[in-house]
N, C-alpha and C positions, 0 to 999 in steps of 0.2 A: 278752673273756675268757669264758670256761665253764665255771662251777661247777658240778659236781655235788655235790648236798646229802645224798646217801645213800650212805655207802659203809662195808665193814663190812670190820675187819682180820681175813679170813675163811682166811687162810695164814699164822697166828701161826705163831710155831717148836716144833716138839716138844716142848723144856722147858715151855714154856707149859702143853699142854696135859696132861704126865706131874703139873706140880702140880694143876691142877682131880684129875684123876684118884687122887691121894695127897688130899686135899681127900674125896672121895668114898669112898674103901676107907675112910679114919678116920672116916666114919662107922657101918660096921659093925662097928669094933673101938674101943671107948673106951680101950682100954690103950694104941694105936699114938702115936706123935708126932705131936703137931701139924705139919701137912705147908706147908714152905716153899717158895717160889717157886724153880726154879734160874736158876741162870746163866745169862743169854743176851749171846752178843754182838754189834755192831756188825753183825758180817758177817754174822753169822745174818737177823738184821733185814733187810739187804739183800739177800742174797737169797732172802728169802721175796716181798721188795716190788717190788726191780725184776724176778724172776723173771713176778709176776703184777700187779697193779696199777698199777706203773708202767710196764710195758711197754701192757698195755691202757690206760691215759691218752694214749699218745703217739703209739698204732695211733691209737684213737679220734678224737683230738684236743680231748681236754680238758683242760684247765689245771689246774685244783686241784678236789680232794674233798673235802667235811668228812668226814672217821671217824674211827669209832668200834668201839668192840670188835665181835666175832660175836655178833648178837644173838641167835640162837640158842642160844648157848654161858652166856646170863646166868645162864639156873640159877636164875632167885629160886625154885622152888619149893625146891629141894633145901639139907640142911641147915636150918642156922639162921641167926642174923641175925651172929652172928661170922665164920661161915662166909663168909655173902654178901659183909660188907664185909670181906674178905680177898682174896677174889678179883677183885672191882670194884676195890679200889686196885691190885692187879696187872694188870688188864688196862688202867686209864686211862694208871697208869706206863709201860703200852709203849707205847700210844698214844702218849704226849707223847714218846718217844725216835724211834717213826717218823717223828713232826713235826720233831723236833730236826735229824733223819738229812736229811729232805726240805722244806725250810720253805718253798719254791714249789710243792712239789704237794700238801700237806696239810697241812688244821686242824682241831683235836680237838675232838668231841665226845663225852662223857662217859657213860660207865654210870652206873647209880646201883645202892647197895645196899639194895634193898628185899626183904622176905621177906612173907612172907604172915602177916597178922595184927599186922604191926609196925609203929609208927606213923610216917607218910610224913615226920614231923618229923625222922626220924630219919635220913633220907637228904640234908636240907640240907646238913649239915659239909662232904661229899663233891662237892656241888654246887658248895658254895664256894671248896675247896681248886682244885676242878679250874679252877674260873673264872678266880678271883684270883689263884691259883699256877703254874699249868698255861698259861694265858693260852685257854682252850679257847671256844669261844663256845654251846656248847647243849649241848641234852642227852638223853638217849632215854629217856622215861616209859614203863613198863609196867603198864597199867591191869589186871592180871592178874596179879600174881606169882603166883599159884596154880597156873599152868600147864595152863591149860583146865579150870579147875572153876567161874574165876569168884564168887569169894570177897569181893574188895572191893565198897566204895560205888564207884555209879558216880561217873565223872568229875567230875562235878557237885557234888557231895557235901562238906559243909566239913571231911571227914575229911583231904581234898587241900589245904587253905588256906595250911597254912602253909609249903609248896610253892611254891605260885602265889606266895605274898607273899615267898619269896625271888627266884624267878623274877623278878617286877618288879623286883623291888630291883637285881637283876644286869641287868636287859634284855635277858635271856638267851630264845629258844623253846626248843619240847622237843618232839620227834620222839615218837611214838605210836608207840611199837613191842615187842610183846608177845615173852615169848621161845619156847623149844621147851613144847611141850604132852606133858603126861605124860596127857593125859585120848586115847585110845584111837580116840572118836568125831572127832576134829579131827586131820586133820596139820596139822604146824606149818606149813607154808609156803602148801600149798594151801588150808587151811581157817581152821586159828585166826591164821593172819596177815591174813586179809581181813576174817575175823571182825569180829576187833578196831577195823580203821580202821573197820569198817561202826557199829559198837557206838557206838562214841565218838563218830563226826558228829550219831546219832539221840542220846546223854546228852546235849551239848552243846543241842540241839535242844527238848529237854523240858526243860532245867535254865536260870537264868538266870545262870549265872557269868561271862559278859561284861558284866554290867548291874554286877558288884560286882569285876571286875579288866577295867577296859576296853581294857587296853594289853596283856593277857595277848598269847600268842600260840603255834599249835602246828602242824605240819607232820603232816597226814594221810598215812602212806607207801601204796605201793604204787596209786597214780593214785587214790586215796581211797577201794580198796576198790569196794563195790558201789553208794557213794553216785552217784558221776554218772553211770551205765545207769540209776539209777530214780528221778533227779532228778524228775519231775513226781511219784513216790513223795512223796517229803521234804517238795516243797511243799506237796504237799496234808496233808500230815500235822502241817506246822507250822499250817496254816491249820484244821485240824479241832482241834488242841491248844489253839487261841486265841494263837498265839506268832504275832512279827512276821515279817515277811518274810524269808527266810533269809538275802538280800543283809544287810539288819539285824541280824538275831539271831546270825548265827552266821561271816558270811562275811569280814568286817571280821577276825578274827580266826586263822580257818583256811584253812590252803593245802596244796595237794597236789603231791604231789613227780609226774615222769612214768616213773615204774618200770610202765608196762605194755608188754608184750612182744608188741605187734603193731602195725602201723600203723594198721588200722580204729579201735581201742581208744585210740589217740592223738585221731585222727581228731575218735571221739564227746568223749573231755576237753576240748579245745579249743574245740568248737560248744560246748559246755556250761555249760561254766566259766568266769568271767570269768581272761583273760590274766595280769591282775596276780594270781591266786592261784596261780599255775602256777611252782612252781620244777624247774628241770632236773634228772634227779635218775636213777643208773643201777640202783644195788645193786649194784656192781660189786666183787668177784666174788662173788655171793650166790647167792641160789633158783632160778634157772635159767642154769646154764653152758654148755648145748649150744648147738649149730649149727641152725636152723630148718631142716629141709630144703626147706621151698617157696621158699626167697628166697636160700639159701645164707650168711646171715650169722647171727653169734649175736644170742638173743632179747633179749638185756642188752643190745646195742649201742645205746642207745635214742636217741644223737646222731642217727642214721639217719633216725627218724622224725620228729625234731622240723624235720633241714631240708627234708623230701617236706612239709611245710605249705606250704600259700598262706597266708602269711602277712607281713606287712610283715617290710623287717629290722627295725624298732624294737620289733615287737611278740615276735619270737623273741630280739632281747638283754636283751629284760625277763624272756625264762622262760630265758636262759643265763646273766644275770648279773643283770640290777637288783635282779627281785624276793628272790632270795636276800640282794644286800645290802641287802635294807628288813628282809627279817625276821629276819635276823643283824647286828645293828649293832655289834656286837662284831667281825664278821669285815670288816664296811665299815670300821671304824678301822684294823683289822690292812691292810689292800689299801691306805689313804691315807697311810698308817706306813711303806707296801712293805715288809709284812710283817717 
């Protein structure tokens, strides 16, 4: 089987997006209604999904994807914290109907509603619902809701605690993934989405939150960022910081999805990285849609790169299926359940 652990419902239906947008004008008019979700049906859902996602799962051939809303689309900076959790239970509620629609090609992963300045306590309810109701196995942190200003405590920080300590509780991971940037200096996809995974390996790094949640566990996106080009960077940095080995400190806990869009960039992940932290992972259909023209396939395609490895087949079915069922063990029950 072939999980992909990254994937984002990036062809929601127009109703979807006409509420964020009534969400958004009510805010420059306090007299307007409060703006509802519309109606979306069945078929809408369908084809938005096998138009794009599940027709690329079955080009590609891969089996099931965890997703999760447009991460881009999360919005915590905008609005307020009624606003946020309005539109996160809209976007998880469709979520769990694509799943419903598609129960062999998709399992949900969950937004959260966090706003800037509000307390991360606050986003558990929504964690739980989606967990224990929803039946969703993770979930997407955004160590940012500011939107590239960079407002919160880092990761590290016990402002996140009671977070992490439902997390344990669920045995739930949680995807690192920042959303669109209103700050001018960072695009979102090019900048403040590498940013971010880069930001959070070095909190993690300086901070000792796996010494006090040791079962924690978090999915670095997009091949982790800038951390494995400047791996000997990190060591040396833990080892100037006085912190233990990274394989210790930090790695026991963190894995990286392979959303890089070249084969060299695969290439250096793999020399780099231990295997077992490596889960398969596309963005499909996210931050880059196009055609490569040197190789003639799309940059997303990232199945591609993972079988040009010289690698054993044990060691590519642990980055297409194991290691995702170690670090979702919630979606491991779901696969022994047959779903």
């Amino acid at each position: 089987m072939i999980i992909d652990c990254h994937g984002h419902y990036t062809t929601a239906p127009v109703a979807h997006q006409k509420f964020r947008d009534a969400q958004i004008a009510a805010l420059k008019d306090p007299t307007a209604p409060a703006a509802e979700p519309g109606a979306i049906s069945d078929d809408e859902i369908r084809e938005t999904i096998e138009k794009n996602q599940l027709r690329l799962q079955k080009q590609r051939g891969s089996d099931l994807t965890l997703f999760s809303p447009r991460a881009s689309a999360m919005g915590h900076h905008l609005g307020n914290e009624a606003i946020s959790s309005a539109w996160t239970r809209a976007n998880n509620d469709l979520i769990k109907r694509v799943v419903d629609l598609y129960p062999e090609n998709f399992v949900g992963v969950c937004q959260l509603p966090q706003s800037p300045g509000v307390p991360i306590a606050n986003s558990v309810a929504e964690l739980e619902r989606c967990v224990r109701e929803l039946n969703f196995v993770g979930c997407n942190l955004n160590p940012d809701p500011s939107g590239g200003h960079w407002t919160s405590p880092p990761l590290t920080d016990r402002h996140w605690y009671p977070f992490y300590e439902k997390m344990v509780e669920l045995d739930v991971p949680a995807m690192i993934h920042v959303s669109a940037s209103c700050n001018p200096n960072f695009h979102a996809t090019g900048a403040h989405y590498i940013n971010a995974d880069t930001t959070a390996f070095m909190q993690f790094i300086e901070g000792d939150l796996f010494r006090d949640f040791p079962t924690l566990r978090f999915v670095i996106p997009h091949g982790g960022g800038a951390v494995p080009y400047h791996w000997g960077r990190y060591r040396g940095l833990a080892d100037m910081l006085k912190r233990p080995a990274l394989e210790e400190h930090v790695m026991k806990n963190v894995f990286f999805d392979t959303c890089v869009y070249h084969q060299p960039g695969i290439d250096l992940l793999v020399r780099v990285i231990d295997i077992g932290n490596i889960l398969f992972g596309s963005e499909m259909v996210g931050a880059v849609r196009g055609i490569d023209p040197r190789t003639g396939h799309y940059f997303d395609d990232t199945r591609r790169y993972i079988d040009a490895l010289s690698l054993s087949a044990a060691d590519k079915e642990r980055i297409y299926e194991k290691n995702s069922r170690r670090v979702f063990p919630r979606l491991d029950a779901l696969l022994k359940r047959g779903l």
